[in-house]
C-alpha atoms as one frame of an Amber mdcrd trajectory, in Angstrom:
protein
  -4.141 -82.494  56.986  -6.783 -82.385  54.164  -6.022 -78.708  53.643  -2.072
 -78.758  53.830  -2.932 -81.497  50.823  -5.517 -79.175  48.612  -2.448 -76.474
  49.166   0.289 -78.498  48.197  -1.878 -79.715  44.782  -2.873 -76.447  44.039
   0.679 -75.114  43.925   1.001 -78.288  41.717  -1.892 -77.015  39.180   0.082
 -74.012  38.539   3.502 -76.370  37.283   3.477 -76.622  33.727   2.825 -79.832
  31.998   6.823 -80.090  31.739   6.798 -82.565  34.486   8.970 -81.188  36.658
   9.752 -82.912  39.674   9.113 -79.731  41.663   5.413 -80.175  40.276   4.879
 -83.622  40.289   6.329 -84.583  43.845   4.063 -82.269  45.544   1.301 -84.587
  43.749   2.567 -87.821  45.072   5.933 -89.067  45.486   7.050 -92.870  45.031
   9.842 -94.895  46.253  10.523 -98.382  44.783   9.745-100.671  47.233   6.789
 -98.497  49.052   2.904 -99.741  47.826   1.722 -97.885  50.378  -0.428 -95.005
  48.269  -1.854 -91.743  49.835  -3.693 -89.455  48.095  -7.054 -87.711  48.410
 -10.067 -89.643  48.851 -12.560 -88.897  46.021 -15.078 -89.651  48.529 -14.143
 -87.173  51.117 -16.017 -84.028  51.618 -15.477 -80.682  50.183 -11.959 -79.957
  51.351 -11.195 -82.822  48.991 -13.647 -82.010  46.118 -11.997 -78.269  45.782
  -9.061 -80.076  44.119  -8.847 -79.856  40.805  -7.867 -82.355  38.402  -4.623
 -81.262  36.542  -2.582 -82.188  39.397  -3.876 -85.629  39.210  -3.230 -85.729
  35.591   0.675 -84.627  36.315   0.994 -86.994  38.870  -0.238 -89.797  37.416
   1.803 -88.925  33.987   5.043 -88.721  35.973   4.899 -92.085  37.315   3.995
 -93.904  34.069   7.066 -92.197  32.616   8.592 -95.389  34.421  11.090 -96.794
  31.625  13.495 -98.501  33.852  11.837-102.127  32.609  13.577-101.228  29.189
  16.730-101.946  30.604  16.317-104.605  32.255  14.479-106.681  29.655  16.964
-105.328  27.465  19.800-106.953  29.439  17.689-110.349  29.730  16.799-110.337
  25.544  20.114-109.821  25.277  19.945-106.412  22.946  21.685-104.515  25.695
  23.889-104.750  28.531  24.288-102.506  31.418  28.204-101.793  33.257  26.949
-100.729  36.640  30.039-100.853  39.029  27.841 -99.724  41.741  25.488-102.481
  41.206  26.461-105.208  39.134  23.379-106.998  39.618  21.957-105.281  37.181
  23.569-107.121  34.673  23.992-110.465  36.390  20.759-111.455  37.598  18.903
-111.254  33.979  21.623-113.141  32.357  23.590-115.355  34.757  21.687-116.634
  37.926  17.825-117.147  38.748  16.279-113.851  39.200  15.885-112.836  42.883
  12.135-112.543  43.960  13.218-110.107  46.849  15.627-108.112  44.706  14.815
-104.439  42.963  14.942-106.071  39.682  11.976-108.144  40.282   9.753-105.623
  42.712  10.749-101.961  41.176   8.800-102.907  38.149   6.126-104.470  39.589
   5.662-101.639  42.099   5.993 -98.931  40.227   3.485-100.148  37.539   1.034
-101.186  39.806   1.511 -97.511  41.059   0.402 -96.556  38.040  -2.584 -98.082
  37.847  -3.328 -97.215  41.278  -3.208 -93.727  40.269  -5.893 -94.586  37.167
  -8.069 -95.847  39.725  -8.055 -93.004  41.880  -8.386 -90.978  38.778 -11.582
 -93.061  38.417 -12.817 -92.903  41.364 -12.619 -89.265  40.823 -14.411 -88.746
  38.059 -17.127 -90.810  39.633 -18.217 -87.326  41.191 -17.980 -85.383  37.583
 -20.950 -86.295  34.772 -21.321 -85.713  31.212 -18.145 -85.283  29.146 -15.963
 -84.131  31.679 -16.642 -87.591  33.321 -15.835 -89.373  30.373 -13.052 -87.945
  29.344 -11.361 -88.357  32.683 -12.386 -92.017  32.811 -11.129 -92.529  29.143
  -7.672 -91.259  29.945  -7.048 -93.922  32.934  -8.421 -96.825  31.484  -6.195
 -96.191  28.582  -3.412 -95.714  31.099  -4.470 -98.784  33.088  -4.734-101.358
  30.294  -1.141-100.244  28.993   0.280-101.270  32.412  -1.526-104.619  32.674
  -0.102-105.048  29.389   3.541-104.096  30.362   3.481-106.329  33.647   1.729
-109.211  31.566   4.878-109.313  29.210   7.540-108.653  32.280   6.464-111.241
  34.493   4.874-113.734  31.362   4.452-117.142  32.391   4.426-116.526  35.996
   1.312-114.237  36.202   0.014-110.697  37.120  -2.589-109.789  39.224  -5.940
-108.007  37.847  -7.729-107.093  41.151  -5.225-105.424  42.920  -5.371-103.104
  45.830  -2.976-104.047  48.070  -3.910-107.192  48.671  -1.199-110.370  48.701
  -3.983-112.710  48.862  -5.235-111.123  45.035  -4.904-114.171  42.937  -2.143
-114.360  39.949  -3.597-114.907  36.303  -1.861-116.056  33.690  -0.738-114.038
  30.509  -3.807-114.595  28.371  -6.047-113.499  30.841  -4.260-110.402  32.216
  -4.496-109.730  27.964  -8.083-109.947  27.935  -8.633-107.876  30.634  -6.145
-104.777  29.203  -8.196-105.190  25.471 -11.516-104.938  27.590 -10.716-101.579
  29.393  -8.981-100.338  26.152 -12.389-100.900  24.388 -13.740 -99.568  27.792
 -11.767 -96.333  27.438 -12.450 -96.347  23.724 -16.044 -95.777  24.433 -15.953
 -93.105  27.177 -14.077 -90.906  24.826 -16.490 -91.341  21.826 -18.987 -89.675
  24.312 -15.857 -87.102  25.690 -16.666 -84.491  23.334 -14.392 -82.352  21.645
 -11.907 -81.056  24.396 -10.214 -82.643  27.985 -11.020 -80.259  31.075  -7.116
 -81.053  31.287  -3.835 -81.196  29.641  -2.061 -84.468  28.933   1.217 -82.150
  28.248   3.533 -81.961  25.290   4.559 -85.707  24.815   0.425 -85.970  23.767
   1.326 -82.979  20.978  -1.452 -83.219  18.525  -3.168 -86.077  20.744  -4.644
 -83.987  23.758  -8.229 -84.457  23.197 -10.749 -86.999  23.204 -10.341 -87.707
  19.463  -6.496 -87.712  19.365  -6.177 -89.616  22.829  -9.208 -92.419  21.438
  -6.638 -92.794  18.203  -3.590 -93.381  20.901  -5.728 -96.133  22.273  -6.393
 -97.663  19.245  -2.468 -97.939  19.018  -2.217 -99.421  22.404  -5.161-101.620
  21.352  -3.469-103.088  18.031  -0.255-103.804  20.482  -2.420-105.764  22.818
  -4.051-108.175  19.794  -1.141-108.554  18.277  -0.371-109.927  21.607  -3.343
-112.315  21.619  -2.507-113.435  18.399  -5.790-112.102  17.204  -4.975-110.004
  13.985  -8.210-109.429  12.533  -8.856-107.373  15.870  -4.901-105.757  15.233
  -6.099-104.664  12.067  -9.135-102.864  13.420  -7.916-101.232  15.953  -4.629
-100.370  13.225  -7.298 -98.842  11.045  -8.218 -96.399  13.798  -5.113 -95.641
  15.359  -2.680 -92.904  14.224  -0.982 -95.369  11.743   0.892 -93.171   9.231
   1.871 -94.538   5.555   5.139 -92.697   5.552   8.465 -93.961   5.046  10.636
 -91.232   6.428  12.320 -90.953   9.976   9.715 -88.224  11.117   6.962 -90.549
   9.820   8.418 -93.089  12.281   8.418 -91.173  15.312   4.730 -89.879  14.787
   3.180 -90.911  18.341   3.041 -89.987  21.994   6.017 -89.929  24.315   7.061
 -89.200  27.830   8.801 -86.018  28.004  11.572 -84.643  30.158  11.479 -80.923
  31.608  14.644 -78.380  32.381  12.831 -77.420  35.664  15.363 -77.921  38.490
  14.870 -80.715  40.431  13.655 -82.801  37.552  14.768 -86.190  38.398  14.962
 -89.482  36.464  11.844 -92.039  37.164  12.400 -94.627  38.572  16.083 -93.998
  38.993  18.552 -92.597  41.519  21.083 -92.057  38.679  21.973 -88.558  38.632
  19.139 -85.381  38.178  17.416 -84.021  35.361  15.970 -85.112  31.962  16.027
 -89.349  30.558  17.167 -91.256  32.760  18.805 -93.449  29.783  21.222 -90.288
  28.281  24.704 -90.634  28.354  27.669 -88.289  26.754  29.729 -90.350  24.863
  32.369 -88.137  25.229  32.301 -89.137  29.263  35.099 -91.475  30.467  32.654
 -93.902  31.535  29.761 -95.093  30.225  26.391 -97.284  31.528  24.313 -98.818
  28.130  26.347-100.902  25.921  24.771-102.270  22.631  24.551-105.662  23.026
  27.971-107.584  21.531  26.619-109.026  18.255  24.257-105.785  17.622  25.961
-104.385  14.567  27.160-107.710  13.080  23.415-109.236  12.902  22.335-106.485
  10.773  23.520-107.330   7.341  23.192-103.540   6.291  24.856-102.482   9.279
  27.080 -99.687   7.143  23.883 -98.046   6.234  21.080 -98.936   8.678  20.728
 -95.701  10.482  18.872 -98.507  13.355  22.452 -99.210  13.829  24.801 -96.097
  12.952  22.778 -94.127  15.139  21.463 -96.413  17.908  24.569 -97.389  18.618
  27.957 -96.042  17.963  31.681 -96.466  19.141  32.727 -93.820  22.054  35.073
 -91.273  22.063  36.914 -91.815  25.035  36.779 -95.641  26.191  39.020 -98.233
  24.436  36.700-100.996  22.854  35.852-103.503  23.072  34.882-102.735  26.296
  34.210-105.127  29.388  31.240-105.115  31.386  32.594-104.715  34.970  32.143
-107.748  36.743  30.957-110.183  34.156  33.701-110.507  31.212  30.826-109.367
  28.857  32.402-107.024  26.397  30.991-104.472  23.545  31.855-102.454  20.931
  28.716-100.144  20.804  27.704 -97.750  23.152  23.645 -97.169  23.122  22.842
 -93.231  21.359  19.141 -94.078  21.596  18.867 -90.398  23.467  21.373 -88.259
  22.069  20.340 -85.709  24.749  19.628 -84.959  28.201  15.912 -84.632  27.545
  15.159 -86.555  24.701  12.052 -88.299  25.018  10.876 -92.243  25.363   8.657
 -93.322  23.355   5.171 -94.884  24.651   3.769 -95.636  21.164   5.116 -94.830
  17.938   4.173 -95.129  13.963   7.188 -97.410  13.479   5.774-100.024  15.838
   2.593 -99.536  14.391   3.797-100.253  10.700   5.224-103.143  11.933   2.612
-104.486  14.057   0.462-104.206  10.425   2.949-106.653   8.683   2.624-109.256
  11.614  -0.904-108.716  11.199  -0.811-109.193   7.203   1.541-112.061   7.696
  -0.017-114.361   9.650  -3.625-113.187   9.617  -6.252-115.769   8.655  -6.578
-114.124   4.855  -2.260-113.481   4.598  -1.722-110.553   2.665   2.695-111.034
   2.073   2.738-107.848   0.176   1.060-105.600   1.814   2.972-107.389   4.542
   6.267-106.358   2.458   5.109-102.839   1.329   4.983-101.891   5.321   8.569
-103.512   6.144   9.400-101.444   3.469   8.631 -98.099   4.722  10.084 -98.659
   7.788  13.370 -99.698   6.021  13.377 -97.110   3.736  12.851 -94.339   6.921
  16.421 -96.362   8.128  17.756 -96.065   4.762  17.900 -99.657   4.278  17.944
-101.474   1.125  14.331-102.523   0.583  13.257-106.115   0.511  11.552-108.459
  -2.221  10.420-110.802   0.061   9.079-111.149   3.486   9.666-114.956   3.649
   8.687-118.207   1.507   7.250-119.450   4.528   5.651-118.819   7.971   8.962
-119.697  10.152  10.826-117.365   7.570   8.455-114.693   8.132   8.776-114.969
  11.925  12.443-114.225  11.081  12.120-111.332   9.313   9.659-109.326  11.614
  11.600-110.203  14.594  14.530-108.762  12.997  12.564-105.593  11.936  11.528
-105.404  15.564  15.323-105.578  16.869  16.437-102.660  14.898  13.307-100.501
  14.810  12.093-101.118  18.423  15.846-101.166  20.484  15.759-100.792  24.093
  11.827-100.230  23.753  11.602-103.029  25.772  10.094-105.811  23.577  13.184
-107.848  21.783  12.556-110.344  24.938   8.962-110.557  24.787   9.048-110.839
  21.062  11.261-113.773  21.111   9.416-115.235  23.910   5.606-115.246  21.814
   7.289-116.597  19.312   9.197-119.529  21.105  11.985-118.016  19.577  14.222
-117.671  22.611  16.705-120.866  21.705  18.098-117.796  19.350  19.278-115.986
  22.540  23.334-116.999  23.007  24.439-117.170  26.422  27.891-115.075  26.573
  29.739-117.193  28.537  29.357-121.001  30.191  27.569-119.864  33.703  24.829
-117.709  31.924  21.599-118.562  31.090  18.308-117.558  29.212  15.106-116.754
  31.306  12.057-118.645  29.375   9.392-117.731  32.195   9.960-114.216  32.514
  10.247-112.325  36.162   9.262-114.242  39.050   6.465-113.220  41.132   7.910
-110.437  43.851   8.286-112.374  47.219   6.045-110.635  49.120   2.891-110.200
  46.477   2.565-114.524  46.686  -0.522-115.312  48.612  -0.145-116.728  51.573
């Protein structure tokens, strides 16, 4: 058994870093409702120790390409909406009826993420047998990776709690949001430190959506990033600004400035399938041809009518655009929702997702300046402005006369700069801004709490 596994991941250290499926399933292979993780024991003899650690690496990359939570907090912040005739649910349970604990919605997320960060502790526990800076290095990389899932499920499942300690156990207590926070900054800082001491190369590859970030010092600058995300979170901003100041942040004000940052990438390998997904094979899961006489992501209704540049915001005019082929508006099947808009957030079969980017980091700086303890409005302004200017959008004079006016304005930043990115719910929900969310028709609703805890994670 232990050597028909050293096989199968050495075949899997000669894959490029594309992330082929073909590569990465031989590594470990996940199904969404399945916890139940095998891989090799760190602790087991030398079979085990002959593996090397690229394949880990892969693995654990192609599972935290899971983006599918983008779509469904999309649908629930109402920026999005999904037309799924094979599973309507999609659609209904965020915005119509209370969100199933036993249903896919509610556990696919959770699983998968947890997967994640099962693989960053196995990645730990296998660098417990390495020293020096190959030790460090390794550790750095899946504490980083670790801390930005806590800090995904933490905003997906909000009020009602994530667990910290968890290793397959239902009886792990839930925490609430501000704790499952704290614990992401403190392995970020954690993972901050091992790669100070990781010298000046990995012993592996973090492949090509880590372009110009795949050492210690360009993957300590990505956490940073994360870092600033996660106080921003906390509402502490003097720590945002920090962690800003060491991050990649980029003063440009130009679409390529924006998408400076790391991504998760999407090979041409055959057998390359969507994470997280069963839609299709090959490349983002999210792509559509708009040419098709059918389409899945529909801009959410309102969309292009809420921008008040909408004729020259390329945040709309490229985000979203009218199809070729489908009369609009369209309806969503099964809910009399209707839009004009299809989503173009991935004009291609491979395009990639983002998993941190400069644009979110310019804005996460004017949040900061805004409602630090020492407010600082025009730097504050000077930063919105960039990221206008990179949409060619009119610039701004003002950010607000007042803090409720400046909430406004960076939450509308956010909806346009950030689309399906996964935060216009979470943004509206830490700032009790969520009474802006209008139900489409009488039987829908707004979620306040965020996901409910899966069914069968509740201790008993």
């Amino acid at each position: 058994m232990k050597t028909n596994v050293v096989a199968r991941m050495r075949r899997v250290a000669q894959a490029s870093l594309g992330l082929s499926a073909a590569a990465i399933l031989g590594v470990m292979t996940f199904t969404a409702c399945d916890q139940n993780f095998s891989a090799p024991d760190p602790n087991a003899p030398t079979t085990d120790a002959l593996i090397p650690i690229q394949p880990l690496i892969t693995g654990t990359l192609s599972n935290f390409r899971y983006t599918e939570i983008n779509e469904f907090l999309g649908i629930m912040g109402r920026e999005s909406y999904t037309s799924a005739g094979d599973d309507p649910r999609i659609l209904r349970q965020p915005i119509r009826n209370t969100l199933d604990a036993t249903a896919f919605i509610v556990n696919r997320p959770w699983n998968s993420m947890y997967y994640s960060i099962k693989n960053a502790r196995n990645l730990i526990e296998f660098a417990s047998k390495l020293s020096g800076t190959e030790k460090a290095g390794l550790e750095g990389f899946a504490k980083t990776i670790w801390a930005h899932e806590l800090a995904r499920l933490s905003g997906v499942y909000y009020n009602e709690g994530i667990k910290i300690e968890y290793r397959n156990d239902r009886n792990a207590p839930f925490v609430n949001r501000a704790a499952s926070l704290a614990e992401a900054a403190r392995l970020l800082d954690e993972a901050a430190t091992n790669l100070r001491a990781a010298g000046t190369s990995f012993t592996f590859s973090l492949g090509n959506g880590f372009a110009g970030y795949n050492n210690p010092q360009g993957l300590l600058r990505v956490n940073r990033a994360l870092r600033a995300r996660v106080a921003a979170y906390q509402g502490d901003y003097a720590a945002c600004q920090t962690a800003l100041a060491a991050s990649f942040l980029t003063e440009g004000n130009t679409s390529a400035a924006m998408n400076i940052g790391v991504f998760h990438v999407y090979s041409t390998s055959a057998g390359d399938v969507p994470p997280g997904s069963g839609r299709g094979s090959g490349g983002n899961p999210f792509f559509q041809n708009l040419a098709a006489p059918s389409l899945r992501w529909w801009a959410h209704k309102d969309y292009a009518s809420d921008n008040t540049d909408n004729t020259v915001d390329t945040r709309v005019t490229r985000k979203a655009v009218t199809p070729v082929n489908i009369p609009v508006p369209f309806t969503m099947t099964g809910d009399a929702v209707t839009s004009s808009l299809a989503i173009n957030i991935f004009p291609d079969p491979f395009s990639p997702t983002a998993i941190i980017r400069n644009e979110e980091l310019l804005l996460l700086r004017a949040e900061a300046r805004m409602f630090g303890a020492t407010p600082d409005l025009a730097g504050a302004l000077a930063d919105i402005n960039r990221v206008r200017a990179a949409a060619n959008a009119p610039a701004l004079t003002t950010v607000g006369a007042d803090r409720n006016a400046q909430i406004s304005r960076l939450l509308y930043e956010r909806r346009y700069s950030l689309f399906f990115e996964g935060f216009r719910w979470v943004d509206l929900r830490r700032f009790d801004r969520l009474g802006e969310i209008r139900a489409e028709l009488a039987n829908h609703r707004v979620n306040t709490t965020g996901f409910p805890k899966p069914v069968n994670e509740i201790p008993q």
